[in-house]
C-alpha positions as CSV (number, residue, x, y, z in Angstrom):
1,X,-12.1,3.9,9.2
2,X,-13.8,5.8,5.9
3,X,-15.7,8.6,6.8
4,X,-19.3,7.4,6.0
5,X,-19.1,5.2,9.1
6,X,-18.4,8.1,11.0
7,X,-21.4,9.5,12.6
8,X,-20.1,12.1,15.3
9,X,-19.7,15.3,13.2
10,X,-16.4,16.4,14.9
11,X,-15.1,13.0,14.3
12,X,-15.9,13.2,10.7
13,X,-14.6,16.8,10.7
14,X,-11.1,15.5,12.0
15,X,-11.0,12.4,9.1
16,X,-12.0,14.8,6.9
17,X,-9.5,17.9,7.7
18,X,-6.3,15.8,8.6
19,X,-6.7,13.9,5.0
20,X,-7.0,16.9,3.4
21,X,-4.0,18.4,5.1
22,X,-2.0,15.3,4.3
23,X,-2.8,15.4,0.4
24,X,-2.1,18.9,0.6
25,X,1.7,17.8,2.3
26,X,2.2,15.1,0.2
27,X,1.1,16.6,-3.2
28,X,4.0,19.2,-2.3
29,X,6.4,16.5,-1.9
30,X,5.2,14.5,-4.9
31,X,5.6,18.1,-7.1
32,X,1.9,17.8,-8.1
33,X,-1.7,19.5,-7.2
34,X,-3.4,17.7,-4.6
35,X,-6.5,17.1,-6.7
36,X,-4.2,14.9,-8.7
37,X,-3.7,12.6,-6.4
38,X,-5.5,9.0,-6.4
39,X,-5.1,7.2,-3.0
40,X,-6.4,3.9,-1.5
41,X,-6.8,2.9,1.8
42,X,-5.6,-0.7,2.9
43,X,-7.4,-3.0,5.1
44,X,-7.1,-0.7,8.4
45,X,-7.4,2.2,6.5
46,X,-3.9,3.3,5.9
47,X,-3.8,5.4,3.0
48,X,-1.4,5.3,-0.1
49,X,-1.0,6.4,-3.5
50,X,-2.6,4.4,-6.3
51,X,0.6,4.7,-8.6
52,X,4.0,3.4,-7.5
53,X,5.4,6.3,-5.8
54,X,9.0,6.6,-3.9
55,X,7.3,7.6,-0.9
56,X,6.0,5.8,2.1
57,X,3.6,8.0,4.5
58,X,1.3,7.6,6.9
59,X,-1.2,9.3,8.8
60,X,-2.8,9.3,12.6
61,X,-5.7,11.5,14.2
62,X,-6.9,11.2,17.9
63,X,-8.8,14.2,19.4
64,X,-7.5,17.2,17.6
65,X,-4.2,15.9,16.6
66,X,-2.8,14.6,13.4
67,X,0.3,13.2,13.5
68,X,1.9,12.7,9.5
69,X,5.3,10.7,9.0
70,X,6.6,10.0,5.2
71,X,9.8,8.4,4.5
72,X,11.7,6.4,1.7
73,X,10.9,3.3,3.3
74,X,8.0,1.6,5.3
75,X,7.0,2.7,8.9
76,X,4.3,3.0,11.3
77,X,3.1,6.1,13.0
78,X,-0.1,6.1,15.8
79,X,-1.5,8.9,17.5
80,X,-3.6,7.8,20.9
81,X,-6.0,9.8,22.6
């Protein structure tokens, strides 16, 4: 879900806030600033880095939680409210 379809402010507040906190995490892992970082979002908005990267993360939010997973390898993570 991107943020412009959110129209409850403290739902847009949590996208917002845990997708900062996760470029923050993984910048730190990647060894780079976070503004450096180019990400997409696949069909279900799962994020990734635009360049090939040796990491595989992911990242769930449900009502004040975030919940961030990275690995080596591909995985699923999902936070329920």
């Amino acid at each position: 879900m991107t943020r412009s379809r959110l129209v409850i402010p403290r739902d847009r507040d949590e996208v917002v806030s845990s997708h900062a906190a996760l470029r923050v995490v993984v910048s730190r892992y990647c060894g780079g600033r976070p503004s450096e970082l180019r990400f997409r979002f696949g069909e279900h908005g799962k994020p990734g880095l635009v360049d090939a990267t040796r990491i595989a993360f992911n990242l769930s939010h449900a009502r004040g939680v975030a919940l961030m997973k990275w690995i080596s390898t591909r995985m699923f993570c999902c936070a329920r409210s």
